[in-house]
C-alpha positions as CSV (number, residue, x, y, z in Angstrom):
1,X,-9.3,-20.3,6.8
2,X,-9.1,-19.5,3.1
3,X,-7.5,-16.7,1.8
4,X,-10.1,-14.5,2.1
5,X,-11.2,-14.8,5.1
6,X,-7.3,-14.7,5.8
7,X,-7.6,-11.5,5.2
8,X,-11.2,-10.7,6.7
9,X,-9.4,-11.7,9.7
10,X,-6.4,-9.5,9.6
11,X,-9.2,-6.5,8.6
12,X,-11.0,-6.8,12.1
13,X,-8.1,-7.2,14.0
14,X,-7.2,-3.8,13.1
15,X,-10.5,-2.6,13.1
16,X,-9.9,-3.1,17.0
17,X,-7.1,-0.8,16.8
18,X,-9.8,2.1,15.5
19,X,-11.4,4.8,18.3
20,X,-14.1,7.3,17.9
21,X,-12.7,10.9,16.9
22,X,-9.6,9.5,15.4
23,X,-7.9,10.4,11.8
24,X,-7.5,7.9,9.7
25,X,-5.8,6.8,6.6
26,X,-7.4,4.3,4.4
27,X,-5.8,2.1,1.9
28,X,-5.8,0.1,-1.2
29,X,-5.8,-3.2,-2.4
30,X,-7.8,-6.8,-1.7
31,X,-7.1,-6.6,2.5
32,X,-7.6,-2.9,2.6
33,X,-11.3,-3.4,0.6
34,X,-12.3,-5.7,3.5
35,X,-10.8,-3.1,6.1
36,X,-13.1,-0.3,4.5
37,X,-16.4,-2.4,4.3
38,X,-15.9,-3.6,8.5
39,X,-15.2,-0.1,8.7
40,X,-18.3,1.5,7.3
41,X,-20.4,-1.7,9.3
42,X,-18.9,0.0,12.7
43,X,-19.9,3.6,11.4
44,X,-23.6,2.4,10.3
45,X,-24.1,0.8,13.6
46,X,-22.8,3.6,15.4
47,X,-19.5,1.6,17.4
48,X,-17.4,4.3,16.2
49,X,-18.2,7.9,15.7
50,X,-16.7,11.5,14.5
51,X,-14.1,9.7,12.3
52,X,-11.9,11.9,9.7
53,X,-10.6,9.6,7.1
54,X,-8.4,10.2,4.2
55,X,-7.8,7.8,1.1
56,X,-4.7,6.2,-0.4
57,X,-6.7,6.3,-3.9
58,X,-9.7,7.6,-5.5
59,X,-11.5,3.8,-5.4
60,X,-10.8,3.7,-1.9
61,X,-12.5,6.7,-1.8
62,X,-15.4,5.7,-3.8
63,X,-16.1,2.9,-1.5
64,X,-15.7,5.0,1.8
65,X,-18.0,7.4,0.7
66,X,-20.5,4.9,-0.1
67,X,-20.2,3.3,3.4
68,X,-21.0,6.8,4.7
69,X,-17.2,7.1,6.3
70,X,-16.8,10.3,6.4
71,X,-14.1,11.7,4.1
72,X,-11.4,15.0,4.6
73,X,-8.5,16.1,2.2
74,X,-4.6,14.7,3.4
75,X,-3.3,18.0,4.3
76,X,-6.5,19.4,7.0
77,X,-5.8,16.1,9.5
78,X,-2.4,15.1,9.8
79,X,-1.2,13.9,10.7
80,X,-3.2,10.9,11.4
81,X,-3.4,8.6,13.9
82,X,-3.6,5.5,12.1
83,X,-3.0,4.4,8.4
84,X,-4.4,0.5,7.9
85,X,-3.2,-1.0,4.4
86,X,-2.2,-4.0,3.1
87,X,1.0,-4.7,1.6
88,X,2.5,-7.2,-1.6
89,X,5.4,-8.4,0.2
90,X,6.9,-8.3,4.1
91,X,10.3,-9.1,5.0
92,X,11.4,-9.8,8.4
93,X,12.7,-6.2,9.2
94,X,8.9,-5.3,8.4
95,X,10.2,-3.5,5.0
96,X,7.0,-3.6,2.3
97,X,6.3,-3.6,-1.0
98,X,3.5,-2.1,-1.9
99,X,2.1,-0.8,-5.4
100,X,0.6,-3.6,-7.5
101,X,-2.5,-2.6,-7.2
102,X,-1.7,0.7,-8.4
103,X,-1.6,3.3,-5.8
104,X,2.0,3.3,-4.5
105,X,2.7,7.0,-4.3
106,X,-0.8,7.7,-3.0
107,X,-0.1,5.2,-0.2
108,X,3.2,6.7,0.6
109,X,2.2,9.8,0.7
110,X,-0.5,8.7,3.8
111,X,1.5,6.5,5.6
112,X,4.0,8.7,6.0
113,X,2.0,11.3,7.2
114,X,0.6,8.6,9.9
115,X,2.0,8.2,13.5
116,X,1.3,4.5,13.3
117,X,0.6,2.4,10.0
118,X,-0.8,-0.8,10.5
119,X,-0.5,-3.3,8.4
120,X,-2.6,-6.0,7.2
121,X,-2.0,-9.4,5.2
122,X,-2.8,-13.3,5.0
123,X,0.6,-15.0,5.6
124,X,1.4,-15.7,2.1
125,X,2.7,-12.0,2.0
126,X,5.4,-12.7,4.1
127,X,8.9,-13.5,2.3
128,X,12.4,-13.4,3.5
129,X,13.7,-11.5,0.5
130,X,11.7,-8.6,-0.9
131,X,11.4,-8.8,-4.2
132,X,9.9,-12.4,-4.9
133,X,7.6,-10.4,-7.4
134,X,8.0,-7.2,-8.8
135,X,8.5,-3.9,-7.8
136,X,6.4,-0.7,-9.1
137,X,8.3,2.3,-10.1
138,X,5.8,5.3,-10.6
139,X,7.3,7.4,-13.6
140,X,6.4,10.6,-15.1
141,X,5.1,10.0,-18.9
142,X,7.5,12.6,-20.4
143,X,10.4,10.0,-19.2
144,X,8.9,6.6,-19.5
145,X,10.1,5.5,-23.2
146,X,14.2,6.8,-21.0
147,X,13.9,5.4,-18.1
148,X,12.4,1.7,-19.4
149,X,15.4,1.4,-21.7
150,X,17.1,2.9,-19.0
151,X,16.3,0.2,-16.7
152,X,16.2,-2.6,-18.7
153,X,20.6,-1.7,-19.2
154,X,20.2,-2.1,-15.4
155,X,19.4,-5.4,-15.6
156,X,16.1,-4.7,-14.0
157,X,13.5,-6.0,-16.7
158,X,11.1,-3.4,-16.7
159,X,7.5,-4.1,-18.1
160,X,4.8,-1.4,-18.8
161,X,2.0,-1.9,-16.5
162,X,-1.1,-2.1,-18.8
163,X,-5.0,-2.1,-17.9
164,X,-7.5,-3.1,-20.9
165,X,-5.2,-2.8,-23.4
166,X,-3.3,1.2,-22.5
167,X,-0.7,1.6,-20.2
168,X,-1.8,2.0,-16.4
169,X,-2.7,5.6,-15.4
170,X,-2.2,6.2,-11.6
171,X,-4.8,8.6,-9.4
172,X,-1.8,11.3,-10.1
173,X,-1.4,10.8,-14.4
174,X,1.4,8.8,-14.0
175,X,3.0,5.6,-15.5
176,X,4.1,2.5,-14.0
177,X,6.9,0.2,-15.0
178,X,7.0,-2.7,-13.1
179,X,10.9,-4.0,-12.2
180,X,12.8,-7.4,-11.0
181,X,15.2,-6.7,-8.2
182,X,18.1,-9.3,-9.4
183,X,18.4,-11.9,-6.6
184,X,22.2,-11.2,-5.6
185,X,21.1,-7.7,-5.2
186,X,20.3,-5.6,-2.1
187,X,16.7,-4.2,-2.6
188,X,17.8,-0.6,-1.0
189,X,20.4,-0.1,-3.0
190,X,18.8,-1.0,-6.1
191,X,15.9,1.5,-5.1
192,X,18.6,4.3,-4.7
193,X,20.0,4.1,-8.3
194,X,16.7,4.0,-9.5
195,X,15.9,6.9,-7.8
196,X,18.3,8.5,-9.1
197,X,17.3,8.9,-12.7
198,X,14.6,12.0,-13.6
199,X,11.4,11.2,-13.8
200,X,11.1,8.4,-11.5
201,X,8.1,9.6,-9.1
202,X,8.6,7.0,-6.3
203,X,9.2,3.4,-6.1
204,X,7.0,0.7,-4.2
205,X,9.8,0.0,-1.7
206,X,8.7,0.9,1.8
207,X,11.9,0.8,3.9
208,X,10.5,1.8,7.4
209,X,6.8,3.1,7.2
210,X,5.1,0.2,8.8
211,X,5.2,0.1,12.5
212,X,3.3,-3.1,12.6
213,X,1.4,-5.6,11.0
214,X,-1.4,-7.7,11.5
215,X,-1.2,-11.1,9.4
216,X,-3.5,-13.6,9.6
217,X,-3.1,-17.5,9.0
218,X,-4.5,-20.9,9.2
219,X,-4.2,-21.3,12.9
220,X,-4.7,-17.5,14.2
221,X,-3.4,-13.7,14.3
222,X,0.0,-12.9,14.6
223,X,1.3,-9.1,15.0
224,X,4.9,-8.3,14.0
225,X,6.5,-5.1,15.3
226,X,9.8,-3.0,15.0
């Protein structure tokens, strides 16, 4: 398999997971698109039925609602039975991170609020040390000129996240400075002094979120679990 269908495969292995009448979170990203669209296939055809489903951002959204899934605000169904997403990076302890597509604090915000949250990826998502790429910080605009020279003292190389030629805007009018977690360092404790500065919203560090994951590779499906 390719990398797509990688990740087709990892989308209809959790699409098993799904039952009629459940409430369900919906994520973002490449793997979560592919999620969405079987999804919306099993609605059509009527396999699955009387679905409440709740989006990590408002493109998710877009795309649910045009598959006829049936959509219902965060706070009237939780908590949910299931959250499926994908993830950037998975470590052995089934830590994430998440955000480079944008929508960490959404995503957060759903999984957390899910009594399982599957998640889905093609096998080149799986690292021993998080932070082989970078890590999203969302920040409030007010603070983001602070905090990136505030940062960048840290030794954390922070880098405006820009989309066609203006920094990023998140679903929630935020900022995002993208950071290197320095290789000697421990990922969680590099999340907590970053956390504590004002005006950082949330980071893309997922320390215990995921209660599974589905990953798919060249030779088959292979679940990981806590």
């Amino acid at each position: 398999m390719n990398a797509h269908a990688m990740k087709i495969a990892a989308a209809r292995a959790a699409l098993d997971e799904v039952k009629s009448g459940m409430a369900l979170g919906l994520g973002t990203g490449s793997t979560a698109v592919e999620f969405v669209r079987l999804l919306g296939d099993a609605v059509a055809a009527g396999k699955l039925s009387d679905l409440r489903c709740t989006c990590t951002s408002q493109k998710t959204e877009a795309q649910a609602r045009s598959l006829g899934i049936p959509i219902v605000d965060l706070a009237k169904i939780a908590p949910l039975d299931l959250a499926v997403d994908g993830a950037d990076e998975i470590d052995p302890k089934l830590r994430l991170i998440k955000g480079r597509g944008g929508a960490l604090l959404r995503e957060k915000i759903v999984e957390q609020s899910a009594k399982r949250f599957i998640v889905i990826a093609d096998d080149s998502k799986l690292v021993e040390r998080l932070g082989v790429g970078v890590l999203p910080v969302e920040v409030t605009p007010f603070a983001l000129e602070v905090l990136q020279a505030r940062f960048a003292a840290m030794g954390l190389q922070p880098v405006l996240r820009m989309q066609n030629g203006a920094p990023r805007v998140t679903d929630e009018g935020h900022r995002i400075l993208d950071v290197r977690v320095p290789a000697h360092a421990d990922i969680a404790e590099v999340v907590a002094q970053i956390r504590e500065n004002a005006g950082v919203v949330d980071t893309g560090f997922f320390p215990r979120e995921a209660t599974e994951a589905i990953i798919a590779a060249a030779d088959g499906i292979r679940r990981m679990k806590k």
